[in-house]
N, C-alpha and C positions, 0 to 999 in steps of 0.2 A: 504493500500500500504506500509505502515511502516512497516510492521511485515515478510514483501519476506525478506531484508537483513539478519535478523537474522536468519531465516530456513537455509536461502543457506550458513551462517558462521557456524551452527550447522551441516545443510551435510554436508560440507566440512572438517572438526575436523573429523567426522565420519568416512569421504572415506579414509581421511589420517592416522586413527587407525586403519582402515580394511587394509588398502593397506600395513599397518606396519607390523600388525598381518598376513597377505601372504607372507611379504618378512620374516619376521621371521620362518614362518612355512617350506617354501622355503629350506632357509639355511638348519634348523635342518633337512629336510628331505635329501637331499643334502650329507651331514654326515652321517647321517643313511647309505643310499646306499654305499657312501665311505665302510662304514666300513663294509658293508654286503661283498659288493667285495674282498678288503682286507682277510677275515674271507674263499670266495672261493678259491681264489688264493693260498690262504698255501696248 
């Protein structure tokens, strides 16, 4: 029974680097389009 806390402190670190790693990925893709439109717009 000792050893659930620590899995679900280690999911957690995890969800919260995946979740970082999508909002990062997010953004840059975000910017990409920005600039893909900008690039039709001329």
């Amino acid at each position: 029974m000792e050893e659930k806390p620590i899995i679900l402190k280690e999911h957690i670190q995890d969800s919260i680097k995946i979740s970082k790693l999508i909002i990062e990925n997010g953004l840059e893709g975000k910017k990409l389009s920005q600039v893909e439109d900008a690039e039709e717009n001329r």
